[in-house]
DOFI-39933 format. One line per field, with one value per residue: residue number from 1; x, y, z of N, C-alpha, C in turn; residue in three letters. Coordinates in pm, whole numbers, plus 32768, in hexadecimal, padded with zeros to 4 digits. Layout:
! DOFI-39933
i c(NUM  ...)
nc1 c(X  ...)
nc2 c(Y  ...)
nc3 c(Z  ...)
cac1 c(X  ...)
cac2 c(Y  ...)
cac3 c(Z  ...)
cc1 c(X  ...)
cc2 c(Y  ...)
cc3 c(Z  ...)
aa c(ala  ...)
//
This chain:
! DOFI-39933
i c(1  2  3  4  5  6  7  8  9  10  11  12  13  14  15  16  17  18  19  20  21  22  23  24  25  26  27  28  29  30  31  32  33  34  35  36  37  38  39  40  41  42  43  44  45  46  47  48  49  50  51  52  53  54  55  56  57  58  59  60  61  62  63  64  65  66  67  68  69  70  71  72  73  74  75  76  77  78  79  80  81  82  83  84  85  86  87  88  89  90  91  92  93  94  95  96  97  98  99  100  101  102  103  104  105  106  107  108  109  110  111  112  113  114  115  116  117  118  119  120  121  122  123  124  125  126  127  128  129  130  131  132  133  134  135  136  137  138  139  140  141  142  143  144  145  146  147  148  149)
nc1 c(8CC3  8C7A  8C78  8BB2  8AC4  8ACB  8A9A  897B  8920  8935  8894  8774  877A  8781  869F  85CB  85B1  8588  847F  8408  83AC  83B6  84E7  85A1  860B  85FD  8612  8550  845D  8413  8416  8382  827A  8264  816E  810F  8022  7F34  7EAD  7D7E  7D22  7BE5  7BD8  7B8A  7C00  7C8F  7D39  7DCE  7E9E  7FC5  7F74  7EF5  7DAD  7D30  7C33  7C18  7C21  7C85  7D6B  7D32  7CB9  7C72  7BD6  7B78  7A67  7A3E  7A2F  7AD4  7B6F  7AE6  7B65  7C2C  7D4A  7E1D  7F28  8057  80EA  8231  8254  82A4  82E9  8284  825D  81DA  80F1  7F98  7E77  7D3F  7C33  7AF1  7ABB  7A45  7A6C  7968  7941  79E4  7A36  7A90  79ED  7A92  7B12  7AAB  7B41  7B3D  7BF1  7CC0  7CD4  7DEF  7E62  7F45  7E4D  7D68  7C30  7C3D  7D48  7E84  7F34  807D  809C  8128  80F8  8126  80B7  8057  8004  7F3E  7E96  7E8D  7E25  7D16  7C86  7C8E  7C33  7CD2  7DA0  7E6B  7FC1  80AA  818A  81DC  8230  835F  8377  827E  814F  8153  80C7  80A0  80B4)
nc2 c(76E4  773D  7851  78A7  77F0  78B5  79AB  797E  7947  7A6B  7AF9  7A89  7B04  7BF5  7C2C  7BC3  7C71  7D7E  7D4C  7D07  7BEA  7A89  7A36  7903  77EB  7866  77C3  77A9  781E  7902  79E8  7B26  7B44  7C24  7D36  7E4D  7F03  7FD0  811F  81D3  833E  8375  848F  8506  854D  8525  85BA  855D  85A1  8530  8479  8446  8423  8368  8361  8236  8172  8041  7FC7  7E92  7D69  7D2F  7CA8  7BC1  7BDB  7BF6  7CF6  7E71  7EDA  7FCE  80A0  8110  8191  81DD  82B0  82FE  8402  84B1  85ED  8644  8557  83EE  8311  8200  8153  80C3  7FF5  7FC3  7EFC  7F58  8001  816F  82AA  831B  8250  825E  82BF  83D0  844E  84B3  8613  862C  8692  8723  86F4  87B3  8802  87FA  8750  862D  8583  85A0  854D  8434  8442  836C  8287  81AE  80C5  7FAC  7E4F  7D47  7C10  7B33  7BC2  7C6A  7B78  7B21  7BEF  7BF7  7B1D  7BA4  7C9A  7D52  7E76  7E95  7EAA  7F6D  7FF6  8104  816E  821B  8334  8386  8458  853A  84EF  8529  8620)
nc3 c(7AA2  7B8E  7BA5  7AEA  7B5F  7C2B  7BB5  7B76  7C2B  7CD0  7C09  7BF5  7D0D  7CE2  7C27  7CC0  7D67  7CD1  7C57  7CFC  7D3D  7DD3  7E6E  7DC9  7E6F  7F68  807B  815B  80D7  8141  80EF  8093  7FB4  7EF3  7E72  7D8B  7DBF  7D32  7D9C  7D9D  7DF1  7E9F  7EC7  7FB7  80E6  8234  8336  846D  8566  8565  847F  832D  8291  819F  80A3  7FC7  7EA2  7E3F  7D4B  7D67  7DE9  7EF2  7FAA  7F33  7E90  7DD5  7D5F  7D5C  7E53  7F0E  8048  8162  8155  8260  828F  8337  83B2  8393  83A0  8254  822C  81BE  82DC  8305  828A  8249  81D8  81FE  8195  812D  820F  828C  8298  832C  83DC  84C1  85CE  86DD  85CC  84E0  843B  82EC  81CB  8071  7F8D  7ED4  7D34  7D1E  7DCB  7E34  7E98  7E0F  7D73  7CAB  7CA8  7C96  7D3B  7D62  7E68  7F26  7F5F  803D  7FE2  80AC  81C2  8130  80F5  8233  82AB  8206  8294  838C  838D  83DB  8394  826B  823C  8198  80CD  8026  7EEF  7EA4  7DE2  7DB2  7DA6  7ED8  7FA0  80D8  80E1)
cac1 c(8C39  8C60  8C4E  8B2E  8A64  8AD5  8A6D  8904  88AC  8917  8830  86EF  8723  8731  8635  854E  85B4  8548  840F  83AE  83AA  8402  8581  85B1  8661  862F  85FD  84C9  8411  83B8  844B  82F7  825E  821F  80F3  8106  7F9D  7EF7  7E33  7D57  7CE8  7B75  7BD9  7B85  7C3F  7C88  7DC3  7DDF  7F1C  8013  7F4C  7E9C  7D59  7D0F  7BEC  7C44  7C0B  7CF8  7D4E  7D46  7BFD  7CD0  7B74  7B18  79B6  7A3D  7A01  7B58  7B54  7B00  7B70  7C45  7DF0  7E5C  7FCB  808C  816F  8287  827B  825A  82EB  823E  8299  81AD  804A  7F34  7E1E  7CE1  7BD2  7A7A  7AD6  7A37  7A43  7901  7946  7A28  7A12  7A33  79EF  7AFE  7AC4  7AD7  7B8F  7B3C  7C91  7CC0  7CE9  7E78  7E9B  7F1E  7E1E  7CFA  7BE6  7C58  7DEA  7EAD  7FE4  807E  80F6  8174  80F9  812F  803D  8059  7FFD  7EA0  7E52  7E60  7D88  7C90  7C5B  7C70  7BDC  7D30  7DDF  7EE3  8065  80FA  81F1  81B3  82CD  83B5  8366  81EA  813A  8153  7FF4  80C1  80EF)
cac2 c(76C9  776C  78B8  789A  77FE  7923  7A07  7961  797B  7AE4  7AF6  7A3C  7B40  7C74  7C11  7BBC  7CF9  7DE9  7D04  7CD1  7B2A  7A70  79D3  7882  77C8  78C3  779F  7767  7819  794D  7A53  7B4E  7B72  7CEF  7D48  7EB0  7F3D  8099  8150  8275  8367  839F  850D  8526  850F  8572  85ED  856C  85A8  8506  841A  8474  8394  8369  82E2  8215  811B  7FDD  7F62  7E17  7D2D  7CE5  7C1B  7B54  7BED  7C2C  7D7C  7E91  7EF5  8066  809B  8190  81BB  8235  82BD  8323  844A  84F8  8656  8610  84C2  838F  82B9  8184  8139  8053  8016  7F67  7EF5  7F5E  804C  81B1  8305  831A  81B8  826F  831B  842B  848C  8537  864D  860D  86F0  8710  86EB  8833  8797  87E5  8705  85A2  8565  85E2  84F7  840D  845D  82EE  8295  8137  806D  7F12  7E26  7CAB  7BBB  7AF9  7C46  7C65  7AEB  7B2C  7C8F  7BE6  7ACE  7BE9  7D17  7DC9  7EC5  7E53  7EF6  7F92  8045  818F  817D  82B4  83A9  83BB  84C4  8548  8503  8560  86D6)
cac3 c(7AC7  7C28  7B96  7AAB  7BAF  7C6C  7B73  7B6F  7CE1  7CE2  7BBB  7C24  7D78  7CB1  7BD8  7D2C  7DA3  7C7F  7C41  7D89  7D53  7E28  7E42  7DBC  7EB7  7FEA  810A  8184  8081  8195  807B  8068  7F2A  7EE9  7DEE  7D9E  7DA1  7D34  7DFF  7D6A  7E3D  7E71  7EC4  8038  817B  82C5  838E  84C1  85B3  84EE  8431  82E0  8272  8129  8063  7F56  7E45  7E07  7CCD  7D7F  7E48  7F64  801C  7ED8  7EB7  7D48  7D56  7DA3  7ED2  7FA2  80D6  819D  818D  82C2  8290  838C  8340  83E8  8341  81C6  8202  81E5  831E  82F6  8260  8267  8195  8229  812B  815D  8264  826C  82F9  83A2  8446  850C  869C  8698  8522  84A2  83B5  8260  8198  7FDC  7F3C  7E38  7CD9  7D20  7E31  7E13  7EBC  7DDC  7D41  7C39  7CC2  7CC2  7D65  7DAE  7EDD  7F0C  7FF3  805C  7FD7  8144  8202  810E  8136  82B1  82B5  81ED  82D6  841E  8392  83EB  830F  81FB  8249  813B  80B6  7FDC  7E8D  7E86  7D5F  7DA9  7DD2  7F4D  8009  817B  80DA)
cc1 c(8C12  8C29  8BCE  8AB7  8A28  8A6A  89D5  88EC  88BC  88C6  87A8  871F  8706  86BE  859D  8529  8571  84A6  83C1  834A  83F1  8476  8568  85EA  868B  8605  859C  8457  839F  83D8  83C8  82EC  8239  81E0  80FC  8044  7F96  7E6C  7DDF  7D05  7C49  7B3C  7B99  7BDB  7C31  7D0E  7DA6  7E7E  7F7E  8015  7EFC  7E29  7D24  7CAE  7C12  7C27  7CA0  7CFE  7D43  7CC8  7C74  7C47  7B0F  7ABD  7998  7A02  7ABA  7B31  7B54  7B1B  7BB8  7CD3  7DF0  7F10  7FFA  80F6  81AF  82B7  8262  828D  82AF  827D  826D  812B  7FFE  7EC7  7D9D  7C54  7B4B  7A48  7A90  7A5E  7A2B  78D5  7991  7A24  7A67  7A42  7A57  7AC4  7B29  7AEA  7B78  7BD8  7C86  7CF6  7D9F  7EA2  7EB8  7EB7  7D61  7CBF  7C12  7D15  7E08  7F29  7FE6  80B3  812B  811E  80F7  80AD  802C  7FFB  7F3F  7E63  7E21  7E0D  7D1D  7C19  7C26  7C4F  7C61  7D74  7E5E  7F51  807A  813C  81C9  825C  82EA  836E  82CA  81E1  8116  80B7  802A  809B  804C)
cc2 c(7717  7808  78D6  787C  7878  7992  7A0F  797B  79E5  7B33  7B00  7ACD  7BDE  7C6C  7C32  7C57  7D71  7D9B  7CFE  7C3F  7B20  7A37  7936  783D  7809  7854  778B  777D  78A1  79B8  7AA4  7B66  7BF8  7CF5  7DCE  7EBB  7FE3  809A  81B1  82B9  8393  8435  853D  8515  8589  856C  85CE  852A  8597  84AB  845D  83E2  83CE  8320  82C1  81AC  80AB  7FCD  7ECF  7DE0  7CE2  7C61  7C09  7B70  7BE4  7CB1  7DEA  7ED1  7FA9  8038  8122  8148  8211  8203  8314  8392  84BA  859F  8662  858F  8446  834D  8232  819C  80CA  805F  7F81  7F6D  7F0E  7FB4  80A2  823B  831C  82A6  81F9  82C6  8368  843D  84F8  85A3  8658  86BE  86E8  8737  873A  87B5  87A3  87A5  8673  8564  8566  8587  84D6  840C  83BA  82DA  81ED  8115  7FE4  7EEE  7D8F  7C6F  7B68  7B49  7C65  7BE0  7B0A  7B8F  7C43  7B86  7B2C  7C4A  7D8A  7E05  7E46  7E95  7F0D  7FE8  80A0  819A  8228  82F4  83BE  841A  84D1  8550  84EA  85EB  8719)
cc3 c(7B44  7BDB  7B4B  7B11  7C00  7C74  7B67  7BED  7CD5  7C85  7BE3  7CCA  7D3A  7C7B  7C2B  7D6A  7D59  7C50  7C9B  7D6E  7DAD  7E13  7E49  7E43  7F5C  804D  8106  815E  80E7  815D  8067  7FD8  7F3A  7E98  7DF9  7D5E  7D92  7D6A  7DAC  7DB5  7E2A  7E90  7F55  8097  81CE  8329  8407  8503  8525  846C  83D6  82AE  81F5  80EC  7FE9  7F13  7E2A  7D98  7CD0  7DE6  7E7E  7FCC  7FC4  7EC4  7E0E  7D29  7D85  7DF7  7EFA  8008  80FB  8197  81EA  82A3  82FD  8373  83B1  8382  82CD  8191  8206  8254  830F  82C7  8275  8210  81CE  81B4  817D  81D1  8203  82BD  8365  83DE  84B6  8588  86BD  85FB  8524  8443  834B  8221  80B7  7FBA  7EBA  7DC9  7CDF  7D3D  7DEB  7E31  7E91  7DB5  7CD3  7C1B  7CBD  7CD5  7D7D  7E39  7EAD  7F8F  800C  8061  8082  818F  81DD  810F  81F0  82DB  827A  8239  8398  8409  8398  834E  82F0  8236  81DA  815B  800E  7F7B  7E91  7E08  7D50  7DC9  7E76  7F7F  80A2  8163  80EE)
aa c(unk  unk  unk  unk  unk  unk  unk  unk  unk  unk  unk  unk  unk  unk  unk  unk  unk  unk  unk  unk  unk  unk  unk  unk  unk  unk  unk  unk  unk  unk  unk  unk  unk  unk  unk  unk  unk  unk  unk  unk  unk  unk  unk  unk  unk  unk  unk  unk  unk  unk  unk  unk  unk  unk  unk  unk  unk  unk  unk  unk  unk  unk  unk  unk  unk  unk  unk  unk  unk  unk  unk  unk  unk  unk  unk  unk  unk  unk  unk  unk  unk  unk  unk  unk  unk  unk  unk  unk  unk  unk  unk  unk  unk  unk  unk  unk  unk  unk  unk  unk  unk  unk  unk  unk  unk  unk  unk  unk  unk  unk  unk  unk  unk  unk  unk  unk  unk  unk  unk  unk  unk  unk  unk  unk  unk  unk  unk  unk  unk  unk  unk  unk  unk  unk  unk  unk  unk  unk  unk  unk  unk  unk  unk  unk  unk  unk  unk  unk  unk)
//
C-alpha cells in the first residue's frame, strides 16, 4: 500500500506540473495556479533600453468587462533573451512619458500583426492587477517565437 500511495502523490505532482493544476494536498493551498494565455500581436512596438513594449490582444478578459483584453507587454530582455515580462490590461503606448517610438513589425517578425505566442501566468497575480491596475508577471513558454530578437 506504501508504494502505490507513493506512486499516486508522485503522480497527482507530475500531473500538476505538466497541467499547471494545482497539487492536491500541497499545505495551505498557496500552490499558484498557472493559466497559459495567448497573446497576438497587434504588430507595433517600441525598443526601449532593455525593455521591448508590445501591443497586444489577450485571448483572456482579465478585468471582467467581458470583452479580451488590449494592453501593452513590456518584456524585459537581456540580448535575445527573455528575462521577465508583464502584461498590463488597457495600457497603451501613447499613455506613456516620454512616447516611445513605435516601430511596424515586417510581416517576418514574431512580432507582426495577427503573430501569437503564449505565456503562463498565476491566476492570484491577475486577480490582484485587476483590483490595482498593475501589470500581470509572466512567464514567456520556451519554443516561441523570439519577440527579444
Amino acid at each position: 500500500m506504501l508504494i502505490s500511495t507513493a506512486a499516486l502523490l508522485s503522480t497527482g505532482a507530475a500531473f500538476a506540473q505538466n497541467d499547471m493544476a494545482p497539487v492536491i494536498g500541497a499545505g495551505d493551498g498557496a500552490a499558484p495556479v498557472m493559466k497559459t494565455v495567448a497573446f497576438t500581436a497587434l504588430g507595433s512596438y517600441a525598443s526601449d533600453g532593455d525593455e521591448r513594449l508590445i501591443e497586444v490582444q489577450a485571448d483572456a478578459d482579465t478585468d471582467s468587462d467581458g470583452a479580451k483584453d488590449k494592453g501593452l507587454l513590456r518584456v524585459s530582455c537581456n540580448g535575445g533573451d527573455i528575462v521577465s515580462g508583464g502584461f498590463q490590461a488597457g495600457a497603451t503606448t501613447a499613455a506613456i512619458s516620454p512616447k516611445p517610438k513605435m516601430v511596424k513589425a515586417p510581416a517576418a517578425s514574431a512580432l507582426a500583426a495577427g503573430k501569437s505566442f503564449k505565456v503562463k501566468w498565476n491566476l492570484r497575480d491577475v486577480t490582484a492587477a485587476s483590483q490595482t491596475g498593475a501589470a500581470v508577471p509572466l512567464t514567456v513558454a520556451s519554443g516561441q517565437p523570439d519577440i527579444c530578437a
